[in-house]
C-alpha positions as CSV (number, residue, x, y, z in Angstrom):
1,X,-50.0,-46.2,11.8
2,X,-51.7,-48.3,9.3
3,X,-49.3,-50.5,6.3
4,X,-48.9,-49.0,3.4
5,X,-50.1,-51.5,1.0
6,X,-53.3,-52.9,0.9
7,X,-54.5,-56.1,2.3
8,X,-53.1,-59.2,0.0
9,X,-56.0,-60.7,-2.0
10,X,-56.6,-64.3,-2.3
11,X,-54.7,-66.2,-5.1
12,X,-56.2,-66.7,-8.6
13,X,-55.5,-69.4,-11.0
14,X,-54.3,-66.6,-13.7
15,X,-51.7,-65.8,-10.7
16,X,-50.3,-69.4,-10.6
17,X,-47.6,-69.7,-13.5
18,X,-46.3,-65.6,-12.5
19,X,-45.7,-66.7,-8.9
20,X,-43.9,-69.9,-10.4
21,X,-42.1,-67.7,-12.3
22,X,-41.2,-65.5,-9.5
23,X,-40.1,-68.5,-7.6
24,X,-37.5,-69.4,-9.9
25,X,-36.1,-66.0,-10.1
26,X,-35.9,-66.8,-6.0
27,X,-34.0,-69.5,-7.4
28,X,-31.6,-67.6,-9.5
29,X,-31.3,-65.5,-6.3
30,X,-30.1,-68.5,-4.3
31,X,-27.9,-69.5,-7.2
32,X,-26.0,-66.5,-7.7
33,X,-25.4,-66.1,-3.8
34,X,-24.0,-69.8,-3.8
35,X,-21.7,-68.1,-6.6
36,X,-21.3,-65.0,-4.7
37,X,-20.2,-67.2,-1.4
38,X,-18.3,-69.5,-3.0
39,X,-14.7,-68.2,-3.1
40,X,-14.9,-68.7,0.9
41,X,-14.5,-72.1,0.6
42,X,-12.1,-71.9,-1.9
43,X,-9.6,-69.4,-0.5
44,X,-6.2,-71.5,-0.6
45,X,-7.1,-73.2,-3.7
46,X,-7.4,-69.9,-5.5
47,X,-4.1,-68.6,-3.9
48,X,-2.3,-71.6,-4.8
49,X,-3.9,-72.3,-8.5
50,X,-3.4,-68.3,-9.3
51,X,-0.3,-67.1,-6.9
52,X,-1.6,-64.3,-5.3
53,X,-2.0,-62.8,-2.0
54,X,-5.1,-61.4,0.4
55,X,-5.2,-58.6,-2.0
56,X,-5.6,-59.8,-5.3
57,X,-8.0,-63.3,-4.2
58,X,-10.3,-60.4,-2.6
59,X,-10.1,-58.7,-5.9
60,X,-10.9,-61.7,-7.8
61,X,-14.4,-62.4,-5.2
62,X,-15.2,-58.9,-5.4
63,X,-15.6,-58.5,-9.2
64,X,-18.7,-60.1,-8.8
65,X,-20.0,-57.0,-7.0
66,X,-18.6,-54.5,-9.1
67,X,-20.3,-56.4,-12.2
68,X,-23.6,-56.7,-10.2
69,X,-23.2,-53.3,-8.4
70,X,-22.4,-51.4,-11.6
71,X,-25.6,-52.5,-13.9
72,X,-28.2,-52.7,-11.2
73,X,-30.0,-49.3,-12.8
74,X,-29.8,-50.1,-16.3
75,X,-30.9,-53.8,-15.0
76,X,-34.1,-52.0,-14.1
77,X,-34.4,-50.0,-17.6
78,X,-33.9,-53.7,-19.3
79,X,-36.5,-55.1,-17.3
80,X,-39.0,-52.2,-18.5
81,X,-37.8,-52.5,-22.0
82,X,-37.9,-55.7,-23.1
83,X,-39.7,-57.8,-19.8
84,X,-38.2,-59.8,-16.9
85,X,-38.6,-63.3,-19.2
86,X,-35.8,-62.9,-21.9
87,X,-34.0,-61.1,-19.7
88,X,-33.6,-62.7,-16.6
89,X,-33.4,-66.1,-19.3
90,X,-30.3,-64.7,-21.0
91,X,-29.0,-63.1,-17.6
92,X,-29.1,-66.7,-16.0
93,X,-27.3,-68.4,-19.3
94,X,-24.5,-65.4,-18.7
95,X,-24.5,-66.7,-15.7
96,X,-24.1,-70.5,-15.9
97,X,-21.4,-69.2,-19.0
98,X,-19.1,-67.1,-16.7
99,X,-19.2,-70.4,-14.0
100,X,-17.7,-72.5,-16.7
101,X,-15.3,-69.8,-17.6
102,X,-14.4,-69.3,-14.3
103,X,-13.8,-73.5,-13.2
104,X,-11.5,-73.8,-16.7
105,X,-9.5,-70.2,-16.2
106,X,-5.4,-71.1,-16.0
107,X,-4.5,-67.6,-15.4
108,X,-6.1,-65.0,-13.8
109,X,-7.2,-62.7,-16.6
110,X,-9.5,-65.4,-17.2
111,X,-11.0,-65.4,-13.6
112,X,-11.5,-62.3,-13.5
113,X,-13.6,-62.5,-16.7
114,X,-15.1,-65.9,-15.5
115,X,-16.6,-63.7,-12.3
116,X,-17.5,-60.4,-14.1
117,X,-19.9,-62.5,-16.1
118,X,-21.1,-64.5,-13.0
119,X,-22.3,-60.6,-11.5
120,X,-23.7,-59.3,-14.4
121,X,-25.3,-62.3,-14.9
122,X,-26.4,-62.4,-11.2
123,X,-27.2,-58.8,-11.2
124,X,-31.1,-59.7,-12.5
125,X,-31.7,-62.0,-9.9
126,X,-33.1,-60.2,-6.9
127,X,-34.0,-57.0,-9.3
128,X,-36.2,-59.6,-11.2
129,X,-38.0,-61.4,-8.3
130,X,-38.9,-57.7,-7.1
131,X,-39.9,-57.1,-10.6
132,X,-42.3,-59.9,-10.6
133,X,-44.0,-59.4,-7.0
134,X,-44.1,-55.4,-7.6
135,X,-46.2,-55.8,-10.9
136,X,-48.2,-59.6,-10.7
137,X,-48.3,-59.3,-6.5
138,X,-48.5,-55.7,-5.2
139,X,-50.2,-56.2,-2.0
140,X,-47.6,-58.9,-1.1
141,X,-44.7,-57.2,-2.0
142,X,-42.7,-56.9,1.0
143,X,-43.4,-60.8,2.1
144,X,-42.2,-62.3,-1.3
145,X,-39.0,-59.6,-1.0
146,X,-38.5,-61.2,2.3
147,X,-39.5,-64.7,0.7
148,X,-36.9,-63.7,-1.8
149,X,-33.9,-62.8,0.7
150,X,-34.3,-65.8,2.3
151,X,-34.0,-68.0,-0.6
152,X,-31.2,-66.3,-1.8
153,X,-29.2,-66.3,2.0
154,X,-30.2,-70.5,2.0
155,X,-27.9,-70.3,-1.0
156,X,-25.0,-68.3,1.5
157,X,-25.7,-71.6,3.3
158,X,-25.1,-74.0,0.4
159,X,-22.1,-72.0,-0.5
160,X,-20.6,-72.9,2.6
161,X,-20.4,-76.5,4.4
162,X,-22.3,-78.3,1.4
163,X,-20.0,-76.9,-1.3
164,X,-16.7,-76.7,0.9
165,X,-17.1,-80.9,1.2
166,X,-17.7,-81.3,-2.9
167,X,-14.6,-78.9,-2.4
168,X,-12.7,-81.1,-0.2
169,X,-14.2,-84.2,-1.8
170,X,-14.1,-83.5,-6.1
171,X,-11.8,-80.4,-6.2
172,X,-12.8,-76.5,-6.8
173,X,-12.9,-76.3,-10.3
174,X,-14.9,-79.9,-11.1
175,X,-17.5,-78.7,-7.9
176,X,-17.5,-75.1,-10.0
177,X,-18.1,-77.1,-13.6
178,X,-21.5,-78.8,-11.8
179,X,-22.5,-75.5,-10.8
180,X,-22.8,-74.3,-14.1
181,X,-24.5,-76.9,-15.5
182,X,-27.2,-76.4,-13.2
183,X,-27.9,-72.3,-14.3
184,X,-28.6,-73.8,-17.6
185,X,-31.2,-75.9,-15.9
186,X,-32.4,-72.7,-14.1
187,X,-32.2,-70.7,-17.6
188,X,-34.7,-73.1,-18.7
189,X,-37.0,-72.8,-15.6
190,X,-37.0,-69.3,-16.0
191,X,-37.8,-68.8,-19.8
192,X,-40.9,-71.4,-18.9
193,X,-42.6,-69.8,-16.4
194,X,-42.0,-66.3,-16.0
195,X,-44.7,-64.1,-17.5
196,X,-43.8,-60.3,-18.2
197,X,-46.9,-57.7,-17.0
198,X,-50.8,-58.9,-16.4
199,X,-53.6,-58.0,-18.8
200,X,-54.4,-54.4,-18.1
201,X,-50.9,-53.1,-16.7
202,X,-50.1,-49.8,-18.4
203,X,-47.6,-49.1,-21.1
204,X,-43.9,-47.7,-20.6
205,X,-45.3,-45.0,-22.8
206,X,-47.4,-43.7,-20.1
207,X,-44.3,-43.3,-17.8
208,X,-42.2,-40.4,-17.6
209,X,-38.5,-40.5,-19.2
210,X,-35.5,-42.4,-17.1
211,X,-34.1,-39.4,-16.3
212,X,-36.9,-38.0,-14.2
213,X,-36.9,-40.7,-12.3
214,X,-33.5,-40.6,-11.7
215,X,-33.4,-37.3,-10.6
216,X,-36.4,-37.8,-8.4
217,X,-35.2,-40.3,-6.6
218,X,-32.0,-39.2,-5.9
219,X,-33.0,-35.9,-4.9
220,X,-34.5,-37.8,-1.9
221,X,-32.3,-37.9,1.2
222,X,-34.3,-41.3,2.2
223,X,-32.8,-42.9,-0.9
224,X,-29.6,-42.5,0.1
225,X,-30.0,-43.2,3.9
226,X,-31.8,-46.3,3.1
227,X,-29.1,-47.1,0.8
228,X,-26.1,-46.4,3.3
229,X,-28.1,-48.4,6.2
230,X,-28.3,-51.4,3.6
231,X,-24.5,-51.0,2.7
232,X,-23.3,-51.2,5.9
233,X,-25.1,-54.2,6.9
234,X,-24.2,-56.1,4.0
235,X,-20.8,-55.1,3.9
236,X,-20.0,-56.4,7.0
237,X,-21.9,-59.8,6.7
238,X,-20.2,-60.4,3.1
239,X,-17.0,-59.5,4.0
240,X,-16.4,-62.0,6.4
241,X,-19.5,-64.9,5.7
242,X,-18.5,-64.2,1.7
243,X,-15.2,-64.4,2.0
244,X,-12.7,-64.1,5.4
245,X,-14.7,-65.5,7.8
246,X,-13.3,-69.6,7.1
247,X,-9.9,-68.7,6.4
248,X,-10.3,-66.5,10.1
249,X,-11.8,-69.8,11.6
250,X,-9.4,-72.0,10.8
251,X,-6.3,-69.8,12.4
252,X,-8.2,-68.8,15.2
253,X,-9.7,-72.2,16.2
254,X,-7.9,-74.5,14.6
255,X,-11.0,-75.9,12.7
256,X,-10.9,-77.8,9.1
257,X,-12.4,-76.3,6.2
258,X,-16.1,-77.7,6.1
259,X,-16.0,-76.9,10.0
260,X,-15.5,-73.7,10.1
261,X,-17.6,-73.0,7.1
262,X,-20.5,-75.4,8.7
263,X,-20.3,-72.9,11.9
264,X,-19.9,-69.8,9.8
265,X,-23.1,-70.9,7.9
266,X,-25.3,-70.1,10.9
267,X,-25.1,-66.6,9.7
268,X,-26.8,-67.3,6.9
269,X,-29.4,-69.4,9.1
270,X,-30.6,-65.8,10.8
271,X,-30.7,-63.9,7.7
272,X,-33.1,-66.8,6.2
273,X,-35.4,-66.8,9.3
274,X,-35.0,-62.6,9.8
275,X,-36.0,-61.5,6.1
276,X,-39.5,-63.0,5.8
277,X,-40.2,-62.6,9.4
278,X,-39.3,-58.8,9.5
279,X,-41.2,-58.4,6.3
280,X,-44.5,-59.7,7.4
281,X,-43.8,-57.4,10.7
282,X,-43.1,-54.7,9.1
283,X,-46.2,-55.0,6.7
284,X,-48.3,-56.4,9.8
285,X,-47.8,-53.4,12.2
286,X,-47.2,-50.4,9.4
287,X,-44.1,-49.8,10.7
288,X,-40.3,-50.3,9.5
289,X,-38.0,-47.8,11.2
290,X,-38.1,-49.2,14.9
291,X,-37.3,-52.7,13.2
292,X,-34.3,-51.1,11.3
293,X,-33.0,-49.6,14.4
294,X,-33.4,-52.3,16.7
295,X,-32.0,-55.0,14.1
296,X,-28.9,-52.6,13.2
297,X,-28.4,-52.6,16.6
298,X,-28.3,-55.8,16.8
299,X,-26.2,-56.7,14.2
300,X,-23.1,-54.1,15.5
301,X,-23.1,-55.8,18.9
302,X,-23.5,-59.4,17.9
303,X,-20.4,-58.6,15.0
304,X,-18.6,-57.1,18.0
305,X,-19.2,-60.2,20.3
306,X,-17.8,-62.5,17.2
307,X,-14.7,-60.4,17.0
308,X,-13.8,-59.5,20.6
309,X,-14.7,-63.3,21.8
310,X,-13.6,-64.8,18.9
311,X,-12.3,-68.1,20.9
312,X,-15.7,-68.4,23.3
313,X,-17.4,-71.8,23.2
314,X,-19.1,-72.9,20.0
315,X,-22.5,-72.3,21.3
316,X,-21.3,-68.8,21.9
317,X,-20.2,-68.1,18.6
318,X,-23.3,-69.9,16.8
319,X,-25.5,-67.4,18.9
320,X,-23.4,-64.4,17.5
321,X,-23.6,-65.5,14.3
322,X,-27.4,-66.2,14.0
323,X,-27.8,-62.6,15.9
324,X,-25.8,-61.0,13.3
325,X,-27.4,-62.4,10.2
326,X,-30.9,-61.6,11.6
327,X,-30.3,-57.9,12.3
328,X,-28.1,-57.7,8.8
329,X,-31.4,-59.3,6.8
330,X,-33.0,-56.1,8.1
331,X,-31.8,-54.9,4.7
332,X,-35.1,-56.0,3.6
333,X,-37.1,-53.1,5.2
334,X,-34.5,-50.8,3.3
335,X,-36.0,-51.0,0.0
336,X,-39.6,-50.7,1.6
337,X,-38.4,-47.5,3.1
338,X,-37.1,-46.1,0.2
339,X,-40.1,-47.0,-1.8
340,X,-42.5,-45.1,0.2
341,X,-44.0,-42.6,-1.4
342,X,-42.4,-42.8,-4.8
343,X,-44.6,-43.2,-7.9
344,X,-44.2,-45.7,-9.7
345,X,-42.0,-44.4,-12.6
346,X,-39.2,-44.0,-10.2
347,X,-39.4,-47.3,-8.2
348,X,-37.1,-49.2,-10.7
349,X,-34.5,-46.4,-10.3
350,X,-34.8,-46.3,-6.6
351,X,-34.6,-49.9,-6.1
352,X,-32.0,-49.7,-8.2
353,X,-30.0,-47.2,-6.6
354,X,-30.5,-49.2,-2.6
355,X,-29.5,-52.2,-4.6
356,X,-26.0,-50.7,-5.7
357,X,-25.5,-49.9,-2.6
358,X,-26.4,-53.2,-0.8
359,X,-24.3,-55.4,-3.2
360,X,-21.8,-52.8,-3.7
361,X,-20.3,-52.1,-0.1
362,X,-19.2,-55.7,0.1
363,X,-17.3,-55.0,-3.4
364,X,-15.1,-52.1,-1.1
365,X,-14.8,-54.1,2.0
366,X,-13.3,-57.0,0.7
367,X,-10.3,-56.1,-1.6
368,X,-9.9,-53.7,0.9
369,X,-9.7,-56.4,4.3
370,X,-7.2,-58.6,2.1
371,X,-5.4,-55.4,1.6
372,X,-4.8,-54.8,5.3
373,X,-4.5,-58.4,5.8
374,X,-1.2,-58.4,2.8
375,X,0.5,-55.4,4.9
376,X,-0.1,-57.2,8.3
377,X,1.3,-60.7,6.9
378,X,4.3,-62.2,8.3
379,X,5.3,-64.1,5.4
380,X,4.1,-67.7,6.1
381,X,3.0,-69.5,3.4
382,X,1.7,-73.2,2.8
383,X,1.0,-75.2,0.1
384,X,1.9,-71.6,-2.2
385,X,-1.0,-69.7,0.0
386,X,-0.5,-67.3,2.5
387,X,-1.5,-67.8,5.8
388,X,-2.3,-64.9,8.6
389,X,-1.7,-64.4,11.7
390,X,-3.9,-63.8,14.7
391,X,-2.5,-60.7,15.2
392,X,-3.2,-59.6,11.7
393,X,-6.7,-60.7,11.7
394,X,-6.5,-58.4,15.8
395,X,-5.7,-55.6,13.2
396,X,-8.4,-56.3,10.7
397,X,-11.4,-57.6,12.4
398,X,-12.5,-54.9,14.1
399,X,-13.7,-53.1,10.8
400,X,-16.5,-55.2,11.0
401,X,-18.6,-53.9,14.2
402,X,-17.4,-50.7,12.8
403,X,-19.1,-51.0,9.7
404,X,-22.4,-52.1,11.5
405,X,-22.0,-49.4,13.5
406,X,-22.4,-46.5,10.9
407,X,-25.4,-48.6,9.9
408,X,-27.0,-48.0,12.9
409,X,-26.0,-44.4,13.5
410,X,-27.6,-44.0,9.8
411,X,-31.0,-45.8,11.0
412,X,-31.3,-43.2,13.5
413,X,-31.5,-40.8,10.8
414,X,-34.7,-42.5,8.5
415,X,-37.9,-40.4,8.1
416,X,-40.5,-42.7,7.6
417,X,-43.6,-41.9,6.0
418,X,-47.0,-42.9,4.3
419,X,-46.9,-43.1,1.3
């Protein structure tokens, strides 16, 4: 079976300033996933700054994916209406706003605002980078999403050890306050470069309504299997590399903060290396179900092996967690699945559509983990935050694998075709 894109073309000068542009919309990707990350580093802080419990902090983390989530098909109708520049500009400013909103909150009305704003700001990030390969680099459009994913994950990777020391080191909310700063850095960077549609490209005029494209897409069952494959593999990775997996650590092992978040980073090591290198596989060979399969797989046993063996050696556990962010970045080959033989007047809604689900599963899992972990908690507190047990985490864990696992049955279910 031959790719379904033709072969990439060599790079013109006209091509320069767009692929600057979509590198810094990469960039807004790795900056709203150390955003997206960051409350993992900042679990007892939050409990003790805000009074809650496993519940409410998981709540708090996911509001970001309920803001990013909800919006990510009329992010797609904003992009065709009025061009990735302003809006991606004005998305990264909402951004970098909500951050500073977020650092200054004393109560947690104010969080929860600070961290709506950070999603919907957040929510153009990817969308836009797609955007900007799709329409300026067609033929490379699964290696820049992969390019993309990667960039973003490296932030998962900042948002861990790097940020849990300015943590440890400045405090949450001063660490926070410098984070904003630099979207407003990255606003500019993005209103400077990014370039809306080459000469030539046709007219929203000449595409059918929204709504057909809407009900196009999802009247296709490979929408919605792509989309559940996706959400399980993210769910599982961002519920416990976004926000459980330090706090789980640190009572299992016994490690300090930046440790366990160091080791927990590896996860986002795989994912880095797995996205661009699945992408140019998948484009190389013509091919993306057997990847999809064999990296769900993957992911399920590796996730099993880090909850099962959760005290093996380090080297162990680094394996596992490498193993398990390279089969999750396999989400990559999801929206090249669901894009096959869609015209282009329904790609927005059906990259919209995987998106939701991607970003959105981790927006269930996580409340609803901190929810189990609050009915299995024995009461002890430190410092005003709670602290679980092993034996609630023994209850709770094994969700995880579970999660990968309906990815995986799901992948056995994909129909891929030319397009």
């Amino acid at each position: 079976m031959t790719s379904d894109t033709p072969p990439p073309a060599r790079l013109r000068r006209s091509e320069i300033l767009p692929l600057l542009g979509w590198l810094f919309c990469s960039l807004f990707f790795f900056y709203a996933f150390v955003l997206r990350v960051a409350p993992a580093v900042m679990v007892e802080e939050l409990m003790r700054d805000f009074q809650v419990g496993g519940a409410v902090l998981g709540s708090l983390s996911a509001i970001y994916f309920y803001a990013y989530a909800g919006i990510q098909i009329p992010v797609g109708v904003m992009l065709d209406r009025y061009g990735v520049r302003l809006t991606a500009s004005i998305a990264a400013v909402v951004c970098a706003g909500g951050t500073l909103l977020f650092a200054m909150a004393t109560d947690l009305n104010g969080a929860y605002i600070g961290r709506a704003m950070i999603g919907a700001g957040a929510a153009f990030s990817f969308v836009g980078a797609m955007f900007v390969a799709g329409h300026w680099f067609p033929a490379r459009f699964s290696v820049l999403t992969g390019i993309s994913q990667a960039l973003g994950v490296a932030g998962g990777i900042a948002g861990q050890a790097p940020l849990g020391l300015a943590v440890e080191a400045y405090g949450w909310r001063t660490s926070t306050i410098f984070i904003a700063a630099a979207g407003l850095v990255l606003a500019a960077g993005l209103a400077l470069t990014l370039r809306d549609k080459p000469r030539g490209a046709s007219d929203d005029d000449d595409r059918p309504s929204l709504l057909k494209g809407l009900v196009f897409t999802m009247g296709r069952s490979r929408t919605w299997i792509a989309a559940g494959v996706g959400g399980s593999m993210t769910a599982a990775m961002l519920s416990f590399a976004g926000l459980w997996g330090v706090p789980f650590l640190i009572t299992i092992r016994g490690l300090e903060k930046p440790e366990a978040a160091g080791i927990l980073s590896i996860m986002f090591v795989g994912w880095a290396i797995g996205a661009p290198a699945l992408g140019w596989l998948s484009d190389r060979f013509g091919r993306r179900k057997p990847l999809i399969v064999a990296c769900s797989s993957l992911a399920a046993i590796s996730m099993l092996g880090i909850v099962v063996l959760p005290t093996a050696p380090l080297w162990w556990l680094a394996v596992m967690l490498f193993l398990q962010g390279f089969g999750s970045s396999s989400i990559v080959l999801c929206f090249a699945v669901a894009r096959q033989g869609c015209p282009a007047w329904a790609a927005g809604a059906t990259i919209g559509i995987v998106n939701t689900f991607v970003v959105g599963s981790g927006a269930v899992l996580q409340p609803v983990m901190g929810w189990l972990l609050d009915l299995n908690w024995d009461g002890v507190m430190v410092d005003g935050a709670r602290i679980y047990s092993e034996s609630a985490y023994a209850v709770v864990m094994p969700i995880l694998p579970a999660t990968c696992a309906l990815g995986l049955a799901l992948s056995l279910a994909l129909r891929e075709e030319q397009a």
